[in-house]
C-alpha positions as CSV (number, residue, x, y, z in Angstrom):
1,X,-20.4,-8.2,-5.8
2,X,-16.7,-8.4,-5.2
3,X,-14.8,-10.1,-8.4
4,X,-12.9,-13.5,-7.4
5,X,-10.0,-16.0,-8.9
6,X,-9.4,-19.1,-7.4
7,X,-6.6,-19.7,-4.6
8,X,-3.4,-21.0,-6.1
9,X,-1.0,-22.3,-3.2
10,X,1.9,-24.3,-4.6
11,X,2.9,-26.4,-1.5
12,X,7.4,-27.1,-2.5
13,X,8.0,-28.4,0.9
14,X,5.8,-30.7,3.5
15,X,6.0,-27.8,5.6
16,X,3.7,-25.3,3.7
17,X,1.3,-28.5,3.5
18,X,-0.9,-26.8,6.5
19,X,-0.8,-23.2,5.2
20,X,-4.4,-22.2,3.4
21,X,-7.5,-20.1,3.1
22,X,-9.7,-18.6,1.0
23,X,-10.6,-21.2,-2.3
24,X,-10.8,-17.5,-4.1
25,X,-9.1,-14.4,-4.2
26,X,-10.8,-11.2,-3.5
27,X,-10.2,-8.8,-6.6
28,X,-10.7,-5.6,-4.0
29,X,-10.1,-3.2,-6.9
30,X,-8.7,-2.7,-10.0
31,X,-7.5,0.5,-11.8
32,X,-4.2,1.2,-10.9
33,X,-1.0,1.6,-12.6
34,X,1.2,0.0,-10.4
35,X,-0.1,-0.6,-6.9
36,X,2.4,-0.5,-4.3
37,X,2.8,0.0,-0.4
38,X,-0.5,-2.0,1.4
39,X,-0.7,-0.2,5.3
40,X,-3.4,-1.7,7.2
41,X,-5.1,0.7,9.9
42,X,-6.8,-1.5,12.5
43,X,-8.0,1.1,14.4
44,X,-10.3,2.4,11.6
45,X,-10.2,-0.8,9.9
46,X,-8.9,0.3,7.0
47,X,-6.1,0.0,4.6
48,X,-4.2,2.4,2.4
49,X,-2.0,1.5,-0.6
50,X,-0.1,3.3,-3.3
51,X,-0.6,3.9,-7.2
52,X,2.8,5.0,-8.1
53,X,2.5,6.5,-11.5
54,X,-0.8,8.0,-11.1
55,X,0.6,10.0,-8.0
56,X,-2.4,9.0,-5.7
57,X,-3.2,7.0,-2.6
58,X,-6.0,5.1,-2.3
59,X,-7.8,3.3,0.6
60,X,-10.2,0.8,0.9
61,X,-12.9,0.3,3.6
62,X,-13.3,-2.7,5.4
63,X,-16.6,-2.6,6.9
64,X,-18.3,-0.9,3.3
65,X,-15.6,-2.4,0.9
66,X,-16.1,1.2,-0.8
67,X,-12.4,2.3,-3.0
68,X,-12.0,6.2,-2.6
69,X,-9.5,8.5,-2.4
70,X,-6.6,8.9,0.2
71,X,-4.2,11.2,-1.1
72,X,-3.4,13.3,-3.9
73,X,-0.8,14.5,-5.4
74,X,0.6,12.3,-3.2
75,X,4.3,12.7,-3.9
76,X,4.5,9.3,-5.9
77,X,4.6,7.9,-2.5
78,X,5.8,3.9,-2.6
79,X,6.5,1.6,0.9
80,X,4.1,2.9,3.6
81,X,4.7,1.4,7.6
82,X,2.8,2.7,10.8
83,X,4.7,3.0,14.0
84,X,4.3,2.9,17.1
85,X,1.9,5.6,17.7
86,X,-0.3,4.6,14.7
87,X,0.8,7.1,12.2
88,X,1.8,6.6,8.9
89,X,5.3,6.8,7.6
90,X,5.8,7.0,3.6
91,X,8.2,6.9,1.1
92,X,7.9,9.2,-1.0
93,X,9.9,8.8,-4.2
94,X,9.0,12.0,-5.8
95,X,9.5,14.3,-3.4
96,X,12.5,12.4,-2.6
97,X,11.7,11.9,1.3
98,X,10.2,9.7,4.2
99,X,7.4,11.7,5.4
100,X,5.1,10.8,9.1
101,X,1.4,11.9,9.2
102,X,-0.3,12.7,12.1
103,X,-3.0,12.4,13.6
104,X,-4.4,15.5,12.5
105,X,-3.7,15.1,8.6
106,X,-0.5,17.1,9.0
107,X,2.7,15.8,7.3
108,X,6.1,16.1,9.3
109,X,9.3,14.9,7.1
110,X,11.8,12.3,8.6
111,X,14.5,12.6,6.0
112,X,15.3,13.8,2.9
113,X,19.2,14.0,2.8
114,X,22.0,12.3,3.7
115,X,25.7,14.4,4.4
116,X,23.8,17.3,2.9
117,X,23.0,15.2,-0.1
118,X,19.7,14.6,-1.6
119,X,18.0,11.2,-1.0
120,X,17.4,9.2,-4.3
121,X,13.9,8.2,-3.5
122,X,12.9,6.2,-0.2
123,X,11.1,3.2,-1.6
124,X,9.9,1.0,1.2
125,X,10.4,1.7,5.0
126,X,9.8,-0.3,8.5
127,X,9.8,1.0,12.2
128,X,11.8,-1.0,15.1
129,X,10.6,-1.0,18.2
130,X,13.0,1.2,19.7
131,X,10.9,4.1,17.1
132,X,13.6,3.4,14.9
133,X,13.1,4.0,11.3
134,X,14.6,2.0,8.3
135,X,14.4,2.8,4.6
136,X,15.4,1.8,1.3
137,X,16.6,4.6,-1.2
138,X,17.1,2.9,-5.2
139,X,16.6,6.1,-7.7
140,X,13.4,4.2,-9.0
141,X,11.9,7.9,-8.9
142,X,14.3,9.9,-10.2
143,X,15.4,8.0,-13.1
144,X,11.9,9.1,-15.4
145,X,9.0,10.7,-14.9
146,X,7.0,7.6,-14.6
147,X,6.8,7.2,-11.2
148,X,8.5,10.3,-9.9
149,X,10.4,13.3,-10.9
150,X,13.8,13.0,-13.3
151,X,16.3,14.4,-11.7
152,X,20.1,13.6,-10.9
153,X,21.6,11.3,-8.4
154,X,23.3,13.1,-5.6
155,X,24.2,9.9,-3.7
156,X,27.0,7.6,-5.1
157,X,25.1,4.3,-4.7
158,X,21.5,2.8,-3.2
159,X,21.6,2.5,0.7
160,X,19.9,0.9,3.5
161,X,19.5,3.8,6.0
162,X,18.6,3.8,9.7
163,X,16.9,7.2,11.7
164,X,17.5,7.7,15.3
165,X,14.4,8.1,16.9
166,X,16.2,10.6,19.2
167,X,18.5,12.4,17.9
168,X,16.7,12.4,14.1
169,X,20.1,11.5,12.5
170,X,20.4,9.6,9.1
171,X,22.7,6.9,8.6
172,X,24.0,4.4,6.1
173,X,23.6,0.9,7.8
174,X,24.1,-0.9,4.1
175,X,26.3,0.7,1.4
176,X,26.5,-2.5,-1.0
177,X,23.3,-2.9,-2.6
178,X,22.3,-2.9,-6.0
179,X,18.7,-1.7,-5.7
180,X,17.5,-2.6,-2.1
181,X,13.8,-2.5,-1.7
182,X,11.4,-4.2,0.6
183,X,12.8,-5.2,4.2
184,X,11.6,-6.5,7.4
185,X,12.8,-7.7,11.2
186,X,12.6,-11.2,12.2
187,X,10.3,-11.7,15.0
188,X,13.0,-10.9,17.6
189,X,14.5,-7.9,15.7
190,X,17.5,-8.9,15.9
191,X,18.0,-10.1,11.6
192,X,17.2,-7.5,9.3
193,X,16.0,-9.2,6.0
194,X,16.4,-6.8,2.0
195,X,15.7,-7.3,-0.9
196,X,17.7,-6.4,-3.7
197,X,15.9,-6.4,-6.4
198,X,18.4,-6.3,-9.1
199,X,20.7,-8.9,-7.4
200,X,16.7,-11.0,-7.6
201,X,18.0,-12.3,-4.0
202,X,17.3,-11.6,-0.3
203,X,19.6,-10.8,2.4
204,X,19.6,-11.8,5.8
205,X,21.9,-9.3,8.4
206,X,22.4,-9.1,12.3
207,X,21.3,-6.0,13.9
208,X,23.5,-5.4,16.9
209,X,22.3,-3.4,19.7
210,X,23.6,-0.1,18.7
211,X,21.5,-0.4,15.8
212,X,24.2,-1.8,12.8
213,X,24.1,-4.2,10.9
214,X,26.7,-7.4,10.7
215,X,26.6,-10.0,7.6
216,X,24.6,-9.6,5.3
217,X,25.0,-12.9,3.8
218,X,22.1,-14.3,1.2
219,X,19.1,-15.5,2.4
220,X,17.1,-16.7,-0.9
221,X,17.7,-16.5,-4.3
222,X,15.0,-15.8,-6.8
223,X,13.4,-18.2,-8.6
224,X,11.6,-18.5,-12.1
225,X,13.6,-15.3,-13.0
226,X,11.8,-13.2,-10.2
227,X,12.7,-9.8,-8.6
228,X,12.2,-9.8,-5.0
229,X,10.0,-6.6,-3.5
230,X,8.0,-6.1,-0.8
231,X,8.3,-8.5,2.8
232,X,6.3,-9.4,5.2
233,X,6.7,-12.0,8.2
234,X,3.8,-14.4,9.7
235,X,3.7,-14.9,13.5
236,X,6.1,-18.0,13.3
237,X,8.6,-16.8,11.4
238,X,8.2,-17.1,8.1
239,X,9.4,-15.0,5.6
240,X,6.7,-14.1,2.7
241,X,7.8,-12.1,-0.4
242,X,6.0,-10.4,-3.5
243,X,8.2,-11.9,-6.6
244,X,7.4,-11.8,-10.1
245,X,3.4,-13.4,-10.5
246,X,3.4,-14.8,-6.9
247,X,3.9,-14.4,-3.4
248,X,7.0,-16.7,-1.7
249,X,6.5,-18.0,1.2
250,X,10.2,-19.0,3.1
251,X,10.9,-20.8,6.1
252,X,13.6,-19.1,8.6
253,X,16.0,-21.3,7.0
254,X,15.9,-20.2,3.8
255,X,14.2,-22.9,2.0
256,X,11.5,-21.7,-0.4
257,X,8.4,-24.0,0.6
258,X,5.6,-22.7,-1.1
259,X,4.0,-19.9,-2.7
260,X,0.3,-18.3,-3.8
261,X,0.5,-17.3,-7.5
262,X,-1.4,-14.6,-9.6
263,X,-2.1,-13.3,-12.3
264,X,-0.1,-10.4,-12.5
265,X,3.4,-9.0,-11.2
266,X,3.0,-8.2,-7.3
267,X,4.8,-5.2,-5.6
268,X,4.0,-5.8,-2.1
269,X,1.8,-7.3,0.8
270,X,0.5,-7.2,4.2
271,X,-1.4,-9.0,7.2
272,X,-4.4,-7.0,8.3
273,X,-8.0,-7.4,9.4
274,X,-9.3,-8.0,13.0
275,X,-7.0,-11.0,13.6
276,X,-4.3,-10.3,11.1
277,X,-5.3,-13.1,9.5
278,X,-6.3,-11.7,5.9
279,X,-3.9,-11.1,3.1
280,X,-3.7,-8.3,1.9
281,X,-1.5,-8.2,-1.8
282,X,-1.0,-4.9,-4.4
283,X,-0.3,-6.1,-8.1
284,X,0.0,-4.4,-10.7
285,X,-3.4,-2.8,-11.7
286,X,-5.3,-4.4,-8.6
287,X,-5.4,-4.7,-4.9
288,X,-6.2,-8.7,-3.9
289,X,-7.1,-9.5,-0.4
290,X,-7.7,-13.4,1.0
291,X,-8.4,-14.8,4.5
292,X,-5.8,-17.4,5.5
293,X,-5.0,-19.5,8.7
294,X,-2.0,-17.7,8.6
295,X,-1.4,-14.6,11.2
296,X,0.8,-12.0,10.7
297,X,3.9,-10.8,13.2
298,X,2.8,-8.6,15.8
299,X,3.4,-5.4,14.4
300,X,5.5,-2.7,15.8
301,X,2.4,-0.3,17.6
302,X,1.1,-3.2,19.1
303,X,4.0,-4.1,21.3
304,X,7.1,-6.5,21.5
């Protein structure tokens, strides 16, 4: 039988009076180091996520609920995405790279230097719908051995970076971040939303048509002394963030209107099951799932 807690939404604004679920929290499993980068695969239904230090992938199986293993070594892998084809893309901090894997089990890399340079270690990563890929690159792997490989920095500084999806280049699209780390597209893809962890605030920026980025003004500031990490966005717009022991929940305006609290530090979430509708949240040493009457954005495979 599947361990609970009870729910703990914290409603800040009249808005987020609506939002609930589950009256407990699934405890999925337990056992990791630090669990990071959720991927739910609907087609299998499925769902992947990342132990960082123990240098393993792990996935969890919907219909059985059975934990096994996914992948490993696995490269310290962090942040993994599908695109539009269905395959998985991963950062993976160790081997300093974002890597795709087909179909077949194969691994193709996407990028692992910039002007020549090495990359510091790609920490979470998103697809546009234009097959568009965008990564984060703090040197979270290469600064010990704990969740990576210690090595030195070959970039001067931590960038947001942006891969054509024809031409395969690499490019700095945000050169003035502390430690960016989870990011996501509004619902129209036309506002790029990072975290910077360090800075413990989000930022908002317009993504013009050639793929740049304008603004980049501050979207949320932490609260309780929290470090924003991984993002997520629901089907209306809302902006929902894994920050110290919960998850925030923002409204497109900014305003911090509610949030689901645990027990322990979260890294990351996402929306998954048959009708994106189940939470799906990696912290710490567990993997926490809860159904909510909240849906997640349509995600990049499925279509804009």
């Amino acid at each position: 039988m599947t361990d609970t807690i009870p729910t703990e939404f914290e409603v800040l604004d009249e808005r987020f009076a609506a939002i609930g679920g589950d009256d407990k929290i699934e405890i999925l499993h337990t056992g990791t180091r630090w669990a990071e980068g959720p991927v739910y695969f609907p087609a299998g239904r499925f769902l992947v996520w990342s132990d960082i230090p123990n240098e393993r992938m792990l996935r969890w199986d919907e219909m059985t609920g059975a934990v096994g293993p996914f992948r490993q070594p696995s490269g310290y892998t962090n942040g993994n995405t599908l695109d539009r084809e269905g395959r998985m893309i991963s950062c993976e901090q160790g081997n300093r790279r974002v890597t795709r894997t087909e179909h077949d089990g194969s691994i193709t890399v996407i990028a692992d230097r910039w002007q020549g340079k090495r990359l510091n270690s790609p920490n979470d990563v998103i697809v546009r719908s234009d097959g568009s890929i965008w990564f984060t690159d703090p040197p979270y792997g290469i600064i010990s051995n704990y969740e990576g490989v210690a090595a030195e920095q070959e970039i001067d500084g931590c960038h947001v970076y942006r891969v054509d999806p024809a031409t395969g280049e690499v490019r700095v699209v945000a050169d003035d971040f502390v430690r960016p780390n989870g990011l996501a597209f509004s619902l129209d893809e036309r506002r790029l939303y990072v975290a910077d962890t360090r800075a413990r605030h989000l930022r908002v920026f317009e993504v013009g048509e050639d793929g740049t980025l304008g603004g980049g003004k501050v979207f949320a500031e932490g609260v309780e002394g929290d470090n924003f990490d991984g993002l997520r966005l629901d089907d209306t717009g809302r902006v929902w963030a894994a920050a110290g022991k919960a998850v925030l929940c923002y409204d497109p305006d900014g305003t911090l209107i509610g949030r689901l609290r645990l027990p322990e530090f979260t890294a990351n979430l996402v929306f998954g099951g048959r009708k994106r509708n189940r939470m799906f949240i990696t912290a710490a040493s567990s993997l926490y799932s809860l159904m909510t009457n909240v849906t997640g954005a349509r995600p990049v495979w499925a279509g804009r």
